[in-house]
N, C-alpha and C positions, 0 to 999 in steps of 0.2 A: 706185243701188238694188243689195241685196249679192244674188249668188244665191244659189237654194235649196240648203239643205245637200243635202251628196251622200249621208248617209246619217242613220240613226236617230240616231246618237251625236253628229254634227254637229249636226242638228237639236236635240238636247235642249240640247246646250253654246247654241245660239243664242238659245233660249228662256230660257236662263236670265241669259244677258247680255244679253239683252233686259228681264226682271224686275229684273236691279240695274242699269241704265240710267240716271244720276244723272237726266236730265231727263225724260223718258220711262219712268222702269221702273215698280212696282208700291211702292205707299209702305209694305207691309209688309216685300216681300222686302226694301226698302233700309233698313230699323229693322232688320235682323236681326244677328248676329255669331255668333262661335264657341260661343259662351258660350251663347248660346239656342237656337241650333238644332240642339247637342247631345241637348239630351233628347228632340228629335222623331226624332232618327238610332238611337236606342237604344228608341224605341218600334214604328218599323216594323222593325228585326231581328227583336224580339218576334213583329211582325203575320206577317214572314215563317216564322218557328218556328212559328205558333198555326196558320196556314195546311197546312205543313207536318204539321202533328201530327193536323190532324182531317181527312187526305187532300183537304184542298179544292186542286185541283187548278184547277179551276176559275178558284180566287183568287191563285194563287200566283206567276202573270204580274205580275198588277198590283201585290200589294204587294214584289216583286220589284222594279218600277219605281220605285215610292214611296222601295225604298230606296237606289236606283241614284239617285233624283234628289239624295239627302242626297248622297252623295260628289259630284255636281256641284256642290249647293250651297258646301261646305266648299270645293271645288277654287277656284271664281267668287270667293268671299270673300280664297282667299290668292293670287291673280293679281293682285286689285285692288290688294292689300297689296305686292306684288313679292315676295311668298315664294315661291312654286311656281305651276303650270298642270294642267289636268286629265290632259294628256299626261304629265307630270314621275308622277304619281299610278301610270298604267298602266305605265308606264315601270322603276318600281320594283317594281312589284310582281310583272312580270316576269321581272325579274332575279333576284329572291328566288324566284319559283318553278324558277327554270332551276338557283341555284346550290344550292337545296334538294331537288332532286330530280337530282346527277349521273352516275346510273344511267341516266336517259333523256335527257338535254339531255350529258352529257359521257363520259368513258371509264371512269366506276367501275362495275363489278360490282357483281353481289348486289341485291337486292330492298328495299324499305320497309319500316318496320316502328317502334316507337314508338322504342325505343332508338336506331335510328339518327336519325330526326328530330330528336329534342331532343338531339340530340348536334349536331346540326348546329347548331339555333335556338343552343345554348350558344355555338358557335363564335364567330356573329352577336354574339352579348350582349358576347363578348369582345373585338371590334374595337370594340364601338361604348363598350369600358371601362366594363361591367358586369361587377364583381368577382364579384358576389353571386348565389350562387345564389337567392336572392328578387327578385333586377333582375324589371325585366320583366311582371311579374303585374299589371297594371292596376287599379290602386285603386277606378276607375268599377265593377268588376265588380260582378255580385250578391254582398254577401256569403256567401252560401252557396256559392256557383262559384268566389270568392276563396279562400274556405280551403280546398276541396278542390286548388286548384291550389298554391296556399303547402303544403300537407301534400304531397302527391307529388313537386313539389320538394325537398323535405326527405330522401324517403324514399328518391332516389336516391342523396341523399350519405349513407345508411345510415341517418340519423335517424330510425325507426318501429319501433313495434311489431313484434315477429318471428309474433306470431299476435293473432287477437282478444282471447283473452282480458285482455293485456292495456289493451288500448284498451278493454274496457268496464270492467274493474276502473276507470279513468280516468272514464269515465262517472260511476258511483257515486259517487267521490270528487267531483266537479264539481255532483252533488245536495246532497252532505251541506254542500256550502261554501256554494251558495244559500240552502239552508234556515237554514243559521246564519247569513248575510251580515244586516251589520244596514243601513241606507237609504244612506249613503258607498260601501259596495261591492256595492250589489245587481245593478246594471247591467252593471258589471265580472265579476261570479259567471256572470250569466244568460250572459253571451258565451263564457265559458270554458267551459258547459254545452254551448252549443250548438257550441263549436268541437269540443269533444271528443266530439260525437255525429257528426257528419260523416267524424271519425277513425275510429270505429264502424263506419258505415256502409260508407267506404271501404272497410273491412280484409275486408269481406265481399264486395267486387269489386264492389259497386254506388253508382252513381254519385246523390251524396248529391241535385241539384237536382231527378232524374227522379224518383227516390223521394219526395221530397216535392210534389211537382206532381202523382203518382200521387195521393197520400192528401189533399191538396184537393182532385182532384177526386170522390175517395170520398167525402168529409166533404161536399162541397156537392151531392149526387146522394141522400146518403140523410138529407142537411136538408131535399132538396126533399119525398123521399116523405114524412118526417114531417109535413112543413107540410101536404099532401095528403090524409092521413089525420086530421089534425084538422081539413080542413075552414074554415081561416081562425081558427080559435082556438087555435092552437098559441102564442102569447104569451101567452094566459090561463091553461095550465096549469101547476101545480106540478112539481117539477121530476121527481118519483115516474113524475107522467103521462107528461110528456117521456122520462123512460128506457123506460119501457113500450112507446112507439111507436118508439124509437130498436133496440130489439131487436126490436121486428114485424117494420120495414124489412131488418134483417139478414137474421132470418129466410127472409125473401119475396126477399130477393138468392142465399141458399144454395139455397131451392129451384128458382128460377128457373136458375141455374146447373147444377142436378142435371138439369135433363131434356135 
């Protein structure tokens, strides 16, 4: 009989090598791999952001845990394989915070700050023979978080815009190509539209993923009050109607706002 782990993180690692147990575990956890329970690890980051954003504090233990359990799981999966241990996981991660911060963990002076970070992360890129300043940016990312991160890249080796108005003169141009793109390059136009509004937004210091997570949640707070104010026939109306209630809703947000 094994004893009881000696602490929370023992315990989890038990639990879960108990759940991939070839005779004994759970017949889903052992159907599972990298490949699938990927997308469950990139859903709870989300739950942990969403938690995070609407102060539920509350919540934010738990889906904390949910996502601390994905790194077990990954860790469980590549032990089994002989790749790495959950330890090897912390292990690194460690190291990289001590060699990324040696102001605190070593003898360098001077404080944090962006410039110095990615001047470090570059170092990193460069042991592990990442030429390119584009190494590095994780393709999984949103693509909206991806090109804000490939553009500031770019913009340390000098490549951007020196003010906005360039980067929206880039906008315009990026409409007029859609609008004339004929059905071979429509998709291809729409991506260079939206790349080059995130460039936009950038150059005005904000950050393009909040800004848009801002204006859906605008857009779905005053679809809700439309649908409200018709009453369940807000699908029935013409689209005249719909605008009419679509500037009430405004309206009734400025004055609410005004007191």
């Amino acid at each position: 009989m094994t004893s009881p782990p000696s602490n929370q993180i023992d315990r989890l690692l038990t639990i879960m090598a108990r759940l991939r147990d070839p005779e004994h575990g759970c017949e889903w956890d052992l159907a599972q791999g990298f490949a699938t329970i990927a997308p469950y690890t990139i859903e709870e980051a989300y739950e942990v952001a969403d938690a995070i954003e609407r102060d539920a504090m509350s919540e934010l233990h738990e889906e904390l845990g949910d996502l601390l359990f994905q790194v077990v799981f990954h860790a469980r999966m590549a032990e089994e394989a002989g790749l790495f241990a959950f330890d090897d996981v912390a292990r690194v991660i460690s190291d990289k915070m001590e060699a990324r911060h040696p102001h605190i963990f070593g003898s360098a002076d001077g404080t944090m700050d962006e410039t110095r970070w990615e001047s470090l992360k570059a170092k990193e890129r460069e042991a592990k023979g990442q030429a390119s300043s584009m190494d590095g940016v994780a393709r999984a990312l949103p693509a909206l978080l991806r090109a804000e991160k490939l553009q500031k890249r770019a913009a340390r080796d000098g490549f951007d815009w020196p003010d906005p108005s360039g980067a929206a003169d880039k906008v315009g141009e990026e409409v007029r190509e859609l609008a004339e793109a004929d059905a071979a390059t429509r998709e291809e136009e729409a991506g260079d539209l939206l790349f080059a509004a995130v460039n936009l937004v950038r150059a005005y210091g904000i950050q393009p993923e909040a800004a848009l997570r801002s204006a859906n949640d605008k857009f779905e707070r005053r679809y809700r009050g439309m649908e409200a104010l018709a009453a369940g026939e807000f699908a029935t109306l013409d689209l005249d109607a719909q605008e009419t209630l679509w500037q009430a809703v405004k309206r009734a947000e400025k004055a609410a706002a005004s007191d």
